[in-house]
N, C-alpha and C positions, 0 to 999 in steps of 0.2 A: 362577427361570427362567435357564438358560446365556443368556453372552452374545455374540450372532455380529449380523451386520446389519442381520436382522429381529429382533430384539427390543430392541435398539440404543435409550436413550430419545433420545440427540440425534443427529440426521439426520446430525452430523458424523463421531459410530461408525458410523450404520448406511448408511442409502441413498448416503451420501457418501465411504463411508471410503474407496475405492479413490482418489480424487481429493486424496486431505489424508493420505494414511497416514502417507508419509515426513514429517509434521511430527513424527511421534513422537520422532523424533530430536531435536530440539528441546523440547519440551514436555510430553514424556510426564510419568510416573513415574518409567519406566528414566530417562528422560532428564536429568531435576532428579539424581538419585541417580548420574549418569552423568557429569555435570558438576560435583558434588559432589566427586566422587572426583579428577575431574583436579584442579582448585583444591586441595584436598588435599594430593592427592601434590605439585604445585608449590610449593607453603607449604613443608611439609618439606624436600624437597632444596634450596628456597631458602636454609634455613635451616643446612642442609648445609655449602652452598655455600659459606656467609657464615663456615661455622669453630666456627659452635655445637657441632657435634657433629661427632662422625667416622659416616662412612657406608659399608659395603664396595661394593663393585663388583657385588656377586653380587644385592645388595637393591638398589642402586638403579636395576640390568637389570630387576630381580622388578616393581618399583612400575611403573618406563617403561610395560612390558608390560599389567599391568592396566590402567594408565589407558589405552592403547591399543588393549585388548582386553577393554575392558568389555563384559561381556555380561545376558544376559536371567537369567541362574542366577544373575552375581552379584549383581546387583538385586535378588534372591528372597533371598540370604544375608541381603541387608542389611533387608529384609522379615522375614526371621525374628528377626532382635536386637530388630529394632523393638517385635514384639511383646512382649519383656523389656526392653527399656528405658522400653517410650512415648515416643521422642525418634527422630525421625527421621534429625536430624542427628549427635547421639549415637553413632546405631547404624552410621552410615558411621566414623564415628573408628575403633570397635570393629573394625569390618572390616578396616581397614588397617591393626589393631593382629595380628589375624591375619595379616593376608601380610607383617610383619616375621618373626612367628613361624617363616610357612616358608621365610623368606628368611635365617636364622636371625642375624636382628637386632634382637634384640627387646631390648637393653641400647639401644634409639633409641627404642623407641614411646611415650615420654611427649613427646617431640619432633614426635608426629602432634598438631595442633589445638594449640600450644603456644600459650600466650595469650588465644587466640579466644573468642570466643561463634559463638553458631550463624547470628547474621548477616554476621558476616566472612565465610563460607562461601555462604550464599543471595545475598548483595548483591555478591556477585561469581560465582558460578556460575551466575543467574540473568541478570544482565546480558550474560555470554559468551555463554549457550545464545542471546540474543535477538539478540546482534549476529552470529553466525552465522546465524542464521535470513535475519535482515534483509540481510546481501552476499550470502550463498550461496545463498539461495530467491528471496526476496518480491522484492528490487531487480531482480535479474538475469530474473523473471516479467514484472516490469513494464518495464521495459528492453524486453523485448522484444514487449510489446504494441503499446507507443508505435511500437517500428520497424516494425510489422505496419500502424497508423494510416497512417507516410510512407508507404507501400509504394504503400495504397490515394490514399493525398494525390495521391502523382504520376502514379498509372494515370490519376487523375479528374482533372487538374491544369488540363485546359481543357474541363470540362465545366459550360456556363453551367447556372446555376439560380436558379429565382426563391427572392429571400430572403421573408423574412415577420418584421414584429416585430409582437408584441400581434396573431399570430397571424391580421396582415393583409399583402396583396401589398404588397413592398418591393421598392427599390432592387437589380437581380439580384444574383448574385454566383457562382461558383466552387465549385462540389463540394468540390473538392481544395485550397479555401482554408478550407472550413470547417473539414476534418478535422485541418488545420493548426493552429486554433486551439486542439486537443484536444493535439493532439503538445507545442504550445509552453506548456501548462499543465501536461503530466505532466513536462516539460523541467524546468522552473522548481520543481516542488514537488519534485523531486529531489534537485534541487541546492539546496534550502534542508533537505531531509531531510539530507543529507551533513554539515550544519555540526554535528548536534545530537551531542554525543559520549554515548559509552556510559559513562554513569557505571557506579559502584561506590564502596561504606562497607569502609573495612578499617584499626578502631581499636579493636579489642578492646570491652569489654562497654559500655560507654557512649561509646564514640569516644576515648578520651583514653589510651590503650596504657598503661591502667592497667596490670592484669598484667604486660605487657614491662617497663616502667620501672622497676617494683620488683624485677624480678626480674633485669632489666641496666640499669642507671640510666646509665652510661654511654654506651650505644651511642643515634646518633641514630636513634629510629622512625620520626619522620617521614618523613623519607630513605626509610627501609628500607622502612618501607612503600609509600611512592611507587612507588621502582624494580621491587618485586616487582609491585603491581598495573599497574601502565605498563608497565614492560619487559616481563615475564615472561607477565601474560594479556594485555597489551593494550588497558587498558581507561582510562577518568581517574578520578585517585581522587580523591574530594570531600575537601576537609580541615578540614571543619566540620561535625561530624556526630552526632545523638544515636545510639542502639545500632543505629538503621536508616540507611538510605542516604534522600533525602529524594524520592528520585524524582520530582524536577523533570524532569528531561533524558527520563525514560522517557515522562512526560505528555510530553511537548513532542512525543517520537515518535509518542503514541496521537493527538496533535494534528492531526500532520504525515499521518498515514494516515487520520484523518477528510477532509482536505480531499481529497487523492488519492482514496480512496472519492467524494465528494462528486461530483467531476471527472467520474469513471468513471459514478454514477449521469444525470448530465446527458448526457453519451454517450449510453449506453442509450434516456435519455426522446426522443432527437435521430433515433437510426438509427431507433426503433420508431416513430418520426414519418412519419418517411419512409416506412419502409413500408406504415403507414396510408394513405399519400398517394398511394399505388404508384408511387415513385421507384425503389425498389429490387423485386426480386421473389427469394423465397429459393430456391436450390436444394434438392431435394426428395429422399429417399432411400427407395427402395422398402421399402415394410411397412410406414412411417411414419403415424399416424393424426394429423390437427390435431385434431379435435371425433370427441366419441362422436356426435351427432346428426348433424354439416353434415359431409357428406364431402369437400367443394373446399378446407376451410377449410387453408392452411399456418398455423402462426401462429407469430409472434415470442417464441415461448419460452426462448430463451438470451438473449434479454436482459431481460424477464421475470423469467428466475430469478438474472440477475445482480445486476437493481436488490436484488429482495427481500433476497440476501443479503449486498450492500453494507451494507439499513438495520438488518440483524441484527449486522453488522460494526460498524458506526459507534453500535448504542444500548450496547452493551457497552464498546468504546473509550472512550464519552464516561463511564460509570461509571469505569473506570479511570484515567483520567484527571483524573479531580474525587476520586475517593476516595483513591488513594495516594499524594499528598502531603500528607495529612492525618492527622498519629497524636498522641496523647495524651501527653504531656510527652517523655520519652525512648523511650515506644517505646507501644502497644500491638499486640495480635496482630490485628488486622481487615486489614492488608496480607498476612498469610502465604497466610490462603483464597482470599482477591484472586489472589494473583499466580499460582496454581499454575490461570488462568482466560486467562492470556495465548494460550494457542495458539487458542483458541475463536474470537474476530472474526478472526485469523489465520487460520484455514482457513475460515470463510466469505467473505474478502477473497481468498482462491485459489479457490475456487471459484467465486465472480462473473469473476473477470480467465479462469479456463479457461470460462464459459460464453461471456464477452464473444468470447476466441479464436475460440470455435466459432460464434457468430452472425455473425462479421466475415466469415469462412471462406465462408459461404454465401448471401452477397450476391451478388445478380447485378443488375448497372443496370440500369434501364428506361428509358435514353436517351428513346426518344418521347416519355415522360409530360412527363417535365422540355422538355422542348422543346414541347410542346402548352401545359403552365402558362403559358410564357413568351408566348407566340404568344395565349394567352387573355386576358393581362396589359398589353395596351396602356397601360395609364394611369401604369405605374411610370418612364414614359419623362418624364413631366410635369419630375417633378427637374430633370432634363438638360437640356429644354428653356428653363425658367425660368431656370438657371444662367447657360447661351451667351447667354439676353436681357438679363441684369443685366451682363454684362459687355457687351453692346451696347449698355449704358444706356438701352436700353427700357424706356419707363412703365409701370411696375406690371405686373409679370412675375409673380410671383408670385400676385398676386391674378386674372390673367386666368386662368391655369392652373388655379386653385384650381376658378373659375366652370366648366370644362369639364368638369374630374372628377372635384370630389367629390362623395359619394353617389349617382354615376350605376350603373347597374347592370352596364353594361359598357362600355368605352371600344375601339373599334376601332384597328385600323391607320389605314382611311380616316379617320375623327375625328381621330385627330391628326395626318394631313398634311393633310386642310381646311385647320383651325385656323391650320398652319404657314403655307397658301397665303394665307391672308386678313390674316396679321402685314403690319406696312408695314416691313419689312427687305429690304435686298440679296436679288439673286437667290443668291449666294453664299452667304450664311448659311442659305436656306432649304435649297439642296442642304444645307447640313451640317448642318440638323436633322432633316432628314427620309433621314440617312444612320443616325443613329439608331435603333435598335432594342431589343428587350427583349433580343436577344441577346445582341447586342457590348453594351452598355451596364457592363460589367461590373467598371468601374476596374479598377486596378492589379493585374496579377497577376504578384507576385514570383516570383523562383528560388528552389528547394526542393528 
């Protein structure tokens, strides 16, 4: 069976590819083999550079160019060797041993891959492809979620609302402080994502620049390889390393985007609360069907389909994460199928943050309800009251408050300024408890 959208086994090719395509750039096949090649071509002319070899002008134009105009054919070339070598990586050497040929430099092509094994080249073209991924997509997606959150923060920024813990009427609070609380957690997991750097392994077959030091005993590798993978890609390069790179630092990130996920999923369970509550009401778009049966129904399906593909994000992450820092003395192959799995909770973590976009989008407040809850909610006043009495030094404050409203079924306005009228305090104090309301009650509400 051809393969196009519908026939697609994971929702990530089919139903969903238009929304995750551009990860291909990152993660694909072309992609790995794309990144491949630049690491590559940078190894060599580094090594150019360094006076190993002489290099003419006319190849090292030819290589610039490929690597900056890697295309979909040549990823098919390098597909075709593959099928004569069975080596993936191999078969990118081979290829760039060819475009010396027509760059007619081919007294250089043992200088392609000089020293290396095939994870010099993955543990550094895989790390690059992700730390692109990660500034130029995923952060800059999220970045601007979070500013979409302030946006609504300060629309809603004095709009009282009853809070609830354990799912009972609380102490009120602020719309636009709740959503605060969401901004100032993708804030923080941000900026502890920034610390984690992008590693990379680059020490020849077993980490120790066996092949370089025999073959230049002289020259310091350590150094050389530093400067190359630092300066050159960008990356930090581990300096203790068996034939793989140990992928601490990549867990730490699959870590780092589990809690961000996590964050995002509590979002979701928060607004679709809400709109259970009818806080919010969605804006509706002609043609649109909620239910095959109930035709009034709108329903909270972008955040819905956010959470689900949050917890398809985060049960793959948490595999990756537990699994590739784990190999068998210097190396086994159970990381190589791993890794070429990285874009997968990656485009389900875009496609939750683009449903979350589109659920936020279509929020419309229902101002009344949240003022009817409040107005419903006398008894959350009790707190405030018992507070201003303890600091009256009023006898058992707390316990008399206790006696009017717990487990009663509803606690009116009247009810608690009776109450207030029958206290033996100041005429004074009684106006300022009975200035009190589920409205204003609503502490501090900072700038933002």
């Amino acid at each position: 069976m051809e393969l196009t959208n519908l026939t697609a086994i994971s929702p990530v090719d089919g139903r969903y590819r238009k929304q995750v395509a551009h990860l291909g750039e990152y993660f694909s096949e072309y992609a790995l083999m794309k990144y491949r090649v630049i690491v590559e071509i940078e190894y060599f002319l580094f090594l150019a550079d360094k006076k190993f070899f002489r290099l003419n002008v006319k190849a090292r134009q030819h290589l610039r160019k490929v690597a900056a105009e890697f295309s979909i054919d040549d990823a098919q070339q390098i597909k075709d060797i593959e099928r004569v070598t069975n080596h993936d990586v191999k078969a990118v050497e081979y290829f760039l041993k060819e475009q010396l040929d027509k760059a007619q430099a081919a007294e250089a092509k043992e200088w392609i891959h000089f020293g290396l094994t095939s994870q010099d080249i993955n543990n550094t073209s895989i790390p690059l492809s992700w730390k692109n991924c990660m500034e130029h997509d995923y952060l800059p997606m999220l970045i601007n979620l979070q500013s979409n959150l302030l946006t609504l923060a300060k629309q809603w920024k004095d709009v009282s609302m009853l809070a609830r813990t354990h799912g009972q009427p609380a102490s009120p609070t602020k719309l636009g402080k709740e959503l605060m609380v969401f901004v100032e957690r993708l804030e923080n997991q941000v900026q502890l994502f920034s610390y984690i750097p992008y590693a990379a392994k680059f020490g020849g077959a077993t980490g120790n620049f066996n092949a370089h030091k025999i073959a230049y005993p002289k020259k310091d590798w350590v150094a050389l390889g530093n400067e190359f993978v630092e300066n050159v890609l960008g990356l930090q390069r581990m300096q203790f390393t068996t034939q793989i790179e140990h992928y601490d630092n990549l867990a730490a990130h699959f870590d780092a985007l589990k809690r961000i996920n996590n964050i995002l999923v509590d979002l979701c369970r928060d607004i679709w609360t809400y709109i259970s509550m009818d806080y919010f009401k969605q804006k509706v778009k002609k043609g649109e069907v909620g239910s095959s049966a109930m035709p009034h129904k709108v329903n909270p399906i972008d955040f819905e389909n956010a959470e689900g593909n949050l917890g398809m994000a985060n049960a793959l992450l948490e595999h990756l994460s537990a699994k590739l820092p784990v190999s068998r003395l210097q190396r086994d192959l159970t990381d190589s199928t791993v890794l070429r799995n990285l874009g997968v909770p990656v485009a389900h973590t875009v496609i939750a943050i683009k449903s979350l976009e589109k659920g936020l989008s279509k929020l419309v407040l229902h101002e009344a309800k949240l003022k009817d809850d409040l107005e419903n909610n006398w008894a959350v006043v009790a707190e405030a009251i018992q507070t201003i009495l303890r600091r009256e030094q009023y006898p058992n404050p707390y316990e008399a408050l206790k006696e009017l409203t717990r487990g009663k079924s509803a606690i009116t306005k009247q009810d608690i300024h009776s109450f207030i009228s029958s206290l033996k305090v100041s005429t004074a104090i009684k106006q300022e408890l009975k200035a009190i309301t589920p409205h204003n009650y609503t502490g501090v509400n900072p700038g933002y």
